[in-house]
N, CA, C and O atoms as a GROMACS GRO file, in nm:
protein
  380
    1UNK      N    1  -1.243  -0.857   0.257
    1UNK     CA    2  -1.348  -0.956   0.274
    1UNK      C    3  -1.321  -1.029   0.406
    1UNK      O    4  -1.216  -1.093   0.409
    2UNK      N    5  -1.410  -1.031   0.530
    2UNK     CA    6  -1.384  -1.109   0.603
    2UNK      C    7  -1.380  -1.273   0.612
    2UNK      O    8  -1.461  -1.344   0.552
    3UNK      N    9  -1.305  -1.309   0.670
    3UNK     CA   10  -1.278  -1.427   0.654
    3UNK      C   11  -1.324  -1.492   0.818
    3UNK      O   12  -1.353  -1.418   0.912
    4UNK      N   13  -1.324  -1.634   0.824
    4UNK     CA   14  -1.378  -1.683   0.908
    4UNK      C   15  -1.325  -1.860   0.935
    4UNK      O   16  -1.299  -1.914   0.828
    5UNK      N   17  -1.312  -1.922   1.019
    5UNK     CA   18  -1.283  -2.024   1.090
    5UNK      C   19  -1.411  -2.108   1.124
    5UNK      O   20  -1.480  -2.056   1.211
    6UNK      N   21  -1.458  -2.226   1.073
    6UNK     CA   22  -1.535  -2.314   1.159
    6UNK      C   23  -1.456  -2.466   1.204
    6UNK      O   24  -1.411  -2.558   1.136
    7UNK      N   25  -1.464  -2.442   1.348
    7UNK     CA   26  -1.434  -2.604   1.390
    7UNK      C   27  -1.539  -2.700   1.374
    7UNK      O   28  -1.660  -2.681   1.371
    8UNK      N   29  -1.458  -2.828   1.360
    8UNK     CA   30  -1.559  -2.933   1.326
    8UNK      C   31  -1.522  -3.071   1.367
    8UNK      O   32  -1.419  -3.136   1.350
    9UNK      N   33  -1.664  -3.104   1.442
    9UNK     CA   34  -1.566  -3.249   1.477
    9UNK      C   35  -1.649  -3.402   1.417
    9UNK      O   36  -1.764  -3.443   1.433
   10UNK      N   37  -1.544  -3.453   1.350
   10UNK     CA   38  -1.607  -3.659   1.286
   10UNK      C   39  -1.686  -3.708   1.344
   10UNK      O   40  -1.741  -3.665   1.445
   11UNK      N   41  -1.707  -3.811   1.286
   11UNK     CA   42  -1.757  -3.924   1.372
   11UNK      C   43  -1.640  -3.996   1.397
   11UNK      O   44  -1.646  -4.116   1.425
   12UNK      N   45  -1.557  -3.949   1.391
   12UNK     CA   46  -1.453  -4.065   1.490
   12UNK      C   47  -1.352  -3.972   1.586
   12UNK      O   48  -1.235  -3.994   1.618
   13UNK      N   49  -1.421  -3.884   1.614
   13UNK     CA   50  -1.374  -3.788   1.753
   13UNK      C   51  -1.282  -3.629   1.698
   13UNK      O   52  -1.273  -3.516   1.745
   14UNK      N   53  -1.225  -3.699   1.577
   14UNK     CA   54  -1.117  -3.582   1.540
   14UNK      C   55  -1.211  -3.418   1.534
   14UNK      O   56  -1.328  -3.383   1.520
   15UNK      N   57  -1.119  -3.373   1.549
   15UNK     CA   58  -1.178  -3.229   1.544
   15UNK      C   59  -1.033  -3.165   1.458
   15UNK      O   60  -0.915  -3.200   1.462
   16UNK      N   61  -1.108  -3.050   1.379
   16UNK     CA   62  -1.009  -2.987   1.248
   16UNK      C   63  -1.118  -2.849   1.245
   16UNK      O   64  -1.240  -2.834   1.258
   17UNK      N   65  -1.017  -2.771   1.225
   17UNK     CA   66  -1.026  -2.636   1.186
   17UNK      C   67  -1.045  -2.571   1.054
   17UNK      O   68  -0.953  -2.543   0.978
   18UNK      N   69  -1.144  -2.555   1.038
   18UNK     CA   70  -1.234  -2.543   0.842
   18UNK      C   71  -1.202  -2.390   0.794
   18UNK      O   72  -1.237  -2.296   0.866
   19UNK      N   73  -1.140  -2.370   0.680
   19UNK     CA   74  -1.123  -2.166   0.688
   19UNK      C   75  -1.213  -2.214   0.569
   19UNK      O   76  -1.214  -2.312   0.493
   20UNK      N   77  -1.308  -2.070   0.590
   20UNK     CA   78  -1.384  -1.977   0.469
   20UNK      C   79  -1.368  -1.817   0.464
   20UNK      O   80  -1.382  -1.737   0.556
   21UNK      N   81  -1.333  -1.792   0.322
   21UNK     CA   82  -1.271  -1.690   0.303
   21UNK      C   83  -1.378  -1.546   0.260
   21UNK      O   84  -1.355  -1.446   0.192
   22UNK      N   85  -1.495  -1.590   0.333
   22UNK     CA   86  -1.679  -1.535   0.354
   22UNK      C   87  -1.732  -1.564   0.489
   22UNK      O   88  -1.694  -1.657   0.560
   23UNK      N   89  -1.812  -1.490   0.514
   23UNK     CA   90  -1.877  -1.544   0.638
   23UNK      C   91  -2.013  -1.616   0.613
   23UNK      O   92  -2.085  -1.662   0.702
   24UNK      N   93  -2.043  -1.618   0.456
   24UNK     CA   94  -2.141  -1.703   0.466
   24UNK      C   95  -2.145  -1.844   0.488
   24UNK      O   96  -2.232  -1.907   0.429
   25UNK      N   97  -2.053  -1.913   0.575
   25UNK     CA   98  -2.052  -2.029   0.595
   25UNK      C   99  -2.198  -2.043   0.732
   25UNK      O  100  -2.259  -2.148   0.750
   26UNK      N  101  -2.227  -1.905   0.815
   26UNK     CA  102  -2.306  -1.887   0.889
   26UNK      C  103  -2.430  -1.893   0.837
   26UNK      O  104  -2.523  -1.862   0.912
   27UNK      N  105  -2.457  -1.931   0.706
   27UNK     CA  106  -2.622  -1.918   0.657
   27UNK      C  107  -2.612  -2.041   0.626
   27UNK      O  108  -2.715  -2.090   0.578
   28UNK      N  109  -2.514  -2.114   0.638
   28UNK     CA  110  -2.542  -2.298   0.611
   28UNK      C  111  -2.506  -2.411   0.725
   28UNK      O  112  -2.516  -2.534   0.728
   29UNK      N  113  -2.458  -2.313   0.815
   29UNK     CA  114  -2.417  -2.446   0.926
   29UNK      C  115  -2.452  -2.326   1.061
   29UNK      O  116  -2.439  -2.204   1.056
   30UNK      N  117  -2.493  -2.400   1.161
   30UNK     CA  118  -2.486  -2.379   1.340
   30UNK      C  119  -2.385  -2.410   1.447
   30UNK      O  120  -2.430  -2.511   1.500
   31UNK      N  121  -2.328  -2.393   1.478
   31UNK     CA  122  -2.262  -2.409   1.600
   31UNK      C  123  -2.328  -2.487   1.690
   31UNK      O  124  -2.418  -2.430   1.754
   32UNK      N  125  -2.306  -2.615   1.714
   32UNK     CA  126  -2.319  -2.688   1.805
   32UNK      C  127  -2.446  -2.762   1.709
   32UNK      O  128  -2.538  -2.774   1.789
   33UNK      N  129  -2.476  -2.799   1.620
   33UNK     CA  130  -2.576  -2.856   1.575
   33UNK      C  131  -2.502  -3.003   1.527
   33UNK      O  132  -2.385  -2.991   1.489
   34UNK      N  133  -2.555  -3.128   1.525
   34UNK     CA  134  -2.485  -3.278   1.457
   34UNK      C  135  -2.561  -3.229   1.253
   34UNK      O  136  -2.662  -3.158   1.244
   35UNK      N  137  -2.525  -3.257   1.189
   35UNK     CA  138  -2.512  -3.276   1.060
   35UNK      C  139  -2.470  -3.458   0.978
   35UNK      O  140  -2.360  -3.508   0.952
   36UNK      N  141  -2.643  -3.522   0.954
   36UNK     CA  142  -2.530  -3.619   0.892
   36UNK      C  143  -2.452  -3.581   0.763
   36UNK      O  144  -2.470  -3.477   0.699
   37UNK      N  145  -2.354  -3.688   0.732
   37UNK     CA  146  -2.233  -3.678   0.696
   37UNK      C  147  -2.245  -3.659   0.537
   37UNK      O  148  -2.123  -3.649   0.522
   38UNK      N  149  -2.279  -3.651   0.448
   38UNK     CA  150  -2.373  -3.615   0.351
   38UNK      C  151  -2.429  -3.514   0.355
   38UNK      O  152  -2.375  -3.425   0.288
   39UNK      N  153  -2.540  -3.481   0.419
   39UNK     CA  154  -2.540  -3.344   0.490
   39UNK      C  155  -2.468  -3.270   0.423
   39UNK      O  156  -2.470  -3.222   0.310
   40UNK      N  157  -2.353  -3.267   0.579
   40UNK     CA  158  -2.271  -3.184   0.571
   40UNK      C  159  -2.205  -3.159   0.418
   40UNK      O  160  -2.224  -3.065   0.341
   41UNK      N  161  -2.123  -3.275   0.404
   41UNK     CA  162  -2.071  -3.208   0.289
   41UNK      C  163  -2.111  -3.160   0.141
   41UNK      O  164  -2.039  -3.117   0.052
   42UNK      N  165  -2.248  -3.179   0.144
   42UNK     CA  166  -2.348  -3.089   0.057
   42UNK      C  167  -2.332  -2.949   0.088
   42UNK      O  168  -2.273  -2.872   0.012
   43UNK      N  169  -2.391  -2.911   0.213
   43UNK     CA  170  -2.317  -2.776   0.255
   43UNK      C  171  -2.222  -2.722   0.284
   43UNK      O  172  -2.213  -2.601   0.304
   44UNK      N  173  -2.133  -2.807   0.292
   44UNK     CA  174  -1.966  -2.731   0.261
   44UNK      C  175  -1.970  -2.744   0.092
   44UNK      O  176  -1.925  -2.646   0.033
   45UNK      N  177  -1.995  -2.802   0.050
   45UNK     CA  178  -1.978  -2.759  -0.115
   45UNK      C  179  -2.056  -2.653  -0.145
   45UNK      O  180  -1.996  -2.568  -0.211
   46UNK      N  181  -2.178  -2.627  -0.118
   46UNK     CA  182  -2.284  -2.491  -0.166
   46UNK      C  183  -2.156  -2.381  -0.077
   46UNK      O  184  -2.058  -2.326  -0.125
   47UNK      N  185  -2.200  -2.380   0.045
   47UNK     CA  186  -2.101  -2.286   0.124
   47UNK      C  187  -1.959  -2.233   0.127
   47UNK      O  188  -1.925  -2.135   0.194
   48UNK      N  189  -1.866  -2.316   0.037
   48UNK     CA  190  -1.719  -2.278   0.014
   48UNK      C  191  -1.758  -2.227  -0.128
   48UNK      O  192  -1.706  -2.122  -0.167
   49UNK      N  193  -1.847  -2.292  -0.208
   49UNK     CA  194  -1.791  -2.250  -0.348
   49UNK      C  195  -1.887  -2.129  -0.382
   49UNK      O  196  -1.897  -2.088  -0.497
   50UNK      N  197  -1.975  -2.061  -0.252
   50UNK     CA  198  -2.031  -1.951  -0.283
   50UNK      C  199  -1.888  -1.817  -0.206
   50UNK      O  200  -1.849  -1.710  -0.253
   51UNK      N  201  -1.852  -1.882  -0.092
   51UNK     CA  202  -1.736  -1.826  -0.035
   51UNK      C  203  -1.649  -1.786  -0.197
   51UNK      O  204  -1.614  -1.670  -0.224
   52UNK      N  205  -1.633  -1.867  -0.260
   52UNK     CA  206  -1.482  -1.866  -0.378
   52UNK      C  207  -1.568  -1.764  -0.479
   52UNK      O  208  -1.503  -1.666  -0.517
   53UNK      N  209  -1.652  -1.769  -0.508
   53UNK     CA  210  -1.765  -1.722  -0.607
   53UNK      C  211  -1.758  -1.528  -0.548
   53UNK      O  212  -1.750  -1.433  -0.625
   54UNK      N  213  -1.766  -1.523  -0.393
   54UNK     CA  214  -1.741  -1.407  -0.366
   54UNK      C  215  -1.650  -1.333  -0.413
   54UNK      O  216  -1.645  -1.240  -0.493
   55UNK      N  217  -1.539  -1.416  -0.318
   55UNK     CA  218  -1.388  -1.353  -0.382
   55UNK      C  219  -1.357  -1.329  -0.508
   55UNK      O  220  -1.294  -1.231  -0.546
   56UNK      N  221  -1.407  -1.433  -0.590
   56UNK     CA  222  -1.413  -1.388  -0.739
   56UNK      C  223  -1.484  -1.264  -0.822
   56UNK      O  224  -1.445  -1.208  -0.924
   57UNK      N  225  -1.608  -1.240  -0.736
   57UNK     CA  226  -1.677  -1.095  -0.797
   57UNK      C  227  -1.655  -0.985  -0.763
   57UNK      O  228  -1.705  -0.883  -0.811
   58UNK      N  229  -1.540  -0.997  -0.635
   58UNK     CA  230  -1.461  -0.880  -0.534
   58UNK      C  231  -1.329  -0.856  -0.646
   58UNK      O  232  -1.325  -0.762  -0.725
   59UNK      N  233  -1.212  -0.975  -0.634
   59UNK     CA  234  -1.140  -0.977  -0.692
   59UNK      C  235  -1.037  -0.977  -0.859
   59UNK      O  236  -0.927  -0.939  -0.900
   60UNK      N  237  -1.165  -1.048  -0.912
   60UNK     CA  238  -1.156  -1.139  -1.069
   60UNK      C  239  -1.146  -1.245  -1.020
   60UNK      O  240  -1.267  -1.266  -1.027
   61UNK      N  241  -1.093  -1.370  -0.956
   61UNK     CA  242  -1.056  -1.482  -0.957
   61UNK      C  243  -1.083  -1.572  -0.845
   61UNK      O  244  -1.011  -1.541  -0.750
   62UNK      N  245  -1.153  -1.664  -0.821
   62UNK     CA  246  -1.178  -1.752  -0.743
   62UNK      C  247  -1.067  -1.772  -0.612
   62UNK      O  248  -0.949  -1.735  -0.616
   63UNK      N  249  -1.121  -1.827  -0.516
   63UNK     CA  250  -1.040  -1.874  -0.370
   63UNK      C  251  -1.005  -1.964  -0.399
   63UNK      O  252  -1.097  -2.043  -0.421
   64UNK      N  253  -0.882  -2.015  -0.419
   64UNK     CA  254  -0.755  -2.144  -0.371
   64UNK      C  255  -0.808  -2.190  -0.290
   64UNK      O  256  -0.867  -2.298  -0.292
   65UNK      N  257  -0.795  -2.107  -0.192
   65UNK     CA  258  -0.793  -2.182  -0.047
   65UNK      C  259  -0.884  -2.238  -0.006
   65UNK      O  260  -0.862  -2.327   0.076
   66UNK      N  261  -1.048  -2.206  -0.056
   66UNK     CA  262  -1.130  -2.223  -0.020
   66UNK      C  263  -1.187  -2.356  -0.068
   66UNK      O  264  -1.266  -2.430  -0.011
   67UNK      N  265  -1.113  -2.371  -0.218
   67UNK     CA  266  -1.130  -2.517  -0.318
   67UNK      C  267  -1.067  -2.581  -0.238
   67UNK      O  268  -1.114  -2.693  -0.213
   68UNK      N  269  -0.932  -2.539  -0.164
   68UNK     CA  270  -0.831  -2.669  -0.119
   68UNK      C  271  -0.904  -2.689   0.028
   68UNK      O  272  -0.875  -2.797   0.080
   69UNK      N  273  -0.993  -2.607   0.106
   69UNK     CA  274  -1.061  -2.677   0.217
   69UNK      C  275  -1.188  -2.770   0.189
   69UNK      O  276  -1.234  -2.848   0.272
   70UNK      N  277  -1.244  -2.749   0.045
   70UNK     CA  278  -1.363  -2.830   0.014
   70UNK      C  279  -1.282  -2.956  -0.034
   70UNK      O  280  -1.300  -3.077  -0.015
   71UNK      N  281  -1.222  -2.912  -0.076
   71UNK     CA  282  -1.101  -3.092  -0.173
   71UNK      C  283  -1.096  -3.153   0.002
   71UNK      O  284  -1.115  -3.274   0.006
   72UNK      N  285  -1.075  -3.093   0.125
   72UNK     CA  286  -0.975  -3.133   0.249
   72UNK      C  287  -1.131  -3.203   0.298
   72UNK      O  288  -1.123  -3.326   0.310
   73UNK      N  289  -1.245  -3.156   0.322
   73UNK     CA  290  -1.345  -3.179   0.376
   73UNK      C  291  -1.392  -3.321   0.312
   73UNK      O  292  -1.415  -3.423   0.376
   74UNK      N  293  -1.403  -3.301   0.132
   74UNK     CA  294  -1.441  -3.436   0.072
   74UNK      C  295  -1.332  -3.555   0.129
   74UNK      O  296  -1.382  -3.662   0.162
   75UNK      N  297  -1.230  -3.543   0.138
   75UNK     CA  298  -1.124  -3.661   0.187
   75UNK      C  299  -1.143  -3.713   0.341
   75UNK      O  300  -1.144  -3.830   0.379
   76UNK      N  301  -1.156  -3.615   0.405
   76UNK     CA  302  -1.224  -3.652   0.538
   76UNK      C  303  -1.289  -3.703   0.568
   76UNK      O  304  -1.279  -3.791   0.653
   77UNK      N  305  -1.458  -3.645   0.465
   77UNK     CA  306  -1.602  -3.713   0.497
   77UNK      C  307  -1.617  -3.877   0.424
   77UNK      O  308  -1.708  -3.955   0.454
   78UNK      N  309  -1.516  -3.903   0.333
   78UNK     CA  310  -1.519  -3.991   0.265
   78UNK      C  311  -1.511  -4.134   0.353
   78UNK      O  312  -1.588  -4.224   0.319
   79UNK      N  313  -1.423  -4.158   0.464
   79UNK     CA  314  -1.451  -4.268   0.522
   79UNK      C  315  -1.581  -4.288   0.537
   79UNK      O  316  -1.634  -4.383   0.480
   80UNK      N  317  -1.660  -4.195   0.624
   80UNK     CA  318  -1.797  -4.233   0.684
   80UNK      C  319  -1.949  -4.237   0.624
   80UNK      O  320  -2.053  -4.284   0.671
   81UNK      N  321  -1.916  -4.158   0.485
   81UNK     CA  322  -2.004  -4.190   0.382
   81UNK      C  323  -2.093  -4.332   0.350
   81UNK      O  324  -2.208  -4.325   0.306
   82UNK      N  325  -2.040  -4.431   0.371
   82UNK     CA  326  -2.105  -4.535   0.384
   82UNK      C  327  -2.182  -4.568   0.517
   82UNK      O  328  -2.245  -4.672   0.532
   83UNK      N  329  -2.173  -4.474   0.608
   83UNK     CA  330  -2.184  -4.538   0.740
   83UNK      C  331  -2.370  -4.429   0.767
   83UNK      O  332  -2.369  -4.306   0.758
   84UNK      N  333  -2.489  -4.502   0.794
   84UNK     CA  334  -2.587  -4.414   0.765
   84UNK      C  335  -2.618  -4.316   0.874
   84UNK      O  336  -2.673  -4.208   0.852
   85UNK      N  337  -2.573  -4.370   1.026
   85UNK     CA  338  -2.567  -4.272   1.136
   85UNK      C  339  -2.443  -4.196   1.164
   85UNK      O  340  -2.431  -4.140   1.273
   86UNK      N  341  -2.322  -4.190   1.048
   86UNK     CA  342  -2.195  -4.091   1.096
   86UNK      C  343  -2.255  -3.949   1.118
   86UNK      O  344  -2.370  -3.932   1.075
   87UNK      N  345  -2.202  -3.863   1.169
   87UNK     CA  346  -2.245  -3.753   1.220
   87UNK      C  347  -2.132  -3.673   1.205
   87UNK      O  348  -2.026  -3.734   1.213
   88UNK      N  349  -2.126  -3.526   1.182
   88UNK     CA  350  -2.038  -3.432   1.150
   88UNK      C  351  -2.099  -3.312   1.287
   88UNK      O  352  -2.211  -3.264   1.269
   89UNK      N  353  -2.038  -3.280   1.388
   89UNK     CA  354  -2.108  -3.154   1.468
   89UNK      C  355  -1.982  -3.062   1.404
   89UNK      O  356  -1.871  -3.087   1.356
   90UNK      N  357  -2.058  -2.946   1.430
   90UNK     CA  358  -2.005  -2.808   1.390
   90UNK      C  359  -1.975  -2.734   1.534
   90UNK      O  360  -2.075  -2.674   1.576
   91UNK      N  361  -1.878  -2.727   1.606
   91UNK     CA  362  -1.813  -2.676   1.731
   91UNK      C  363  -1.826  -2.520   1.743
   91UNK      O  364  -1.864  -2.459   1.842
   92UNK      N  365  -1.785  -2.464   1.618
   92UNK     CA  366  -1.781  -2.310   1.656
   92UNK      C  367  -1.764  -2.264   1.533
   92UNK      O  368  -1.745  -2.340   1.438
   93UNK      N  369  -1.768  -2.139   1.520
   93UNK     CA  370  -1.705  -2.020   1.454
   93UNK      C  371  -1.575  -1.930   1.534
   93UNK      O  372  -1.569  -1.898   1.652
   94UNK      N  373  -1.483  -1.906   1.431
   94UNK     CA  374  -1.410  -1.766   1.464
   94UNK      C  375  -1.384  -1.698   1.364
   94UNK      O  376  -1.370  -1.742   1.250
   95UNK      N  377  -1.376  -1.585   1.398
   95UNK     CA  378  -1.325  -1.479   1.332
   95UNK      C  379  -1.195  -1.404   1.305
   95UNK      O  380  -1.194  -1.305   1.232
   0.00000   0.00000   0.00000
């Protein structure tokens, strides 16, 4: 199953490196597009837990890794959640 890398950068400048263990993270986010922050992590939840959902109908058993980058994303987005113009841009993909 290919796997895939999206960078991503806060609203408070940080930039972090997102793994999905699918490439359908490409049918929910753009490269170079802003996402508010809500948003976003609506579609990292549809988008990782269809990622884990893969691996599971490939494998038998759901992605770890892919729960522990959606658990990593909710802790992140959580400061700016209150804030109504925070913004999440999506930097890239790799492969």
């Amino acid at each position: 199953m290919p796997e895939m890398t999206f960078r991503v950068r806060w609203p408070d400048g940080k930039e972090t490196d997102c793994y999905s263990p699918s490439l359908v993270i490409r049918d929910h986010f753009t490269p170079g597009r802003d996402y508010p922050v809500r948003e976003f992590l609506e579609k990292a939840d549809t988008a990782l837990t269809d990622a884990s959902e893969r691996v599971r109908a490939r494998y038998g058993f759901p992605c770890s890794r892919a729960r522990g980058q959606l658990q990593a994303i909710r802790q992140a987005s959580a400061p700016f959640l209150n804030q109504s113009d925070a913004q999440v841009r999506v930097l890239s993909f790799s492969y």
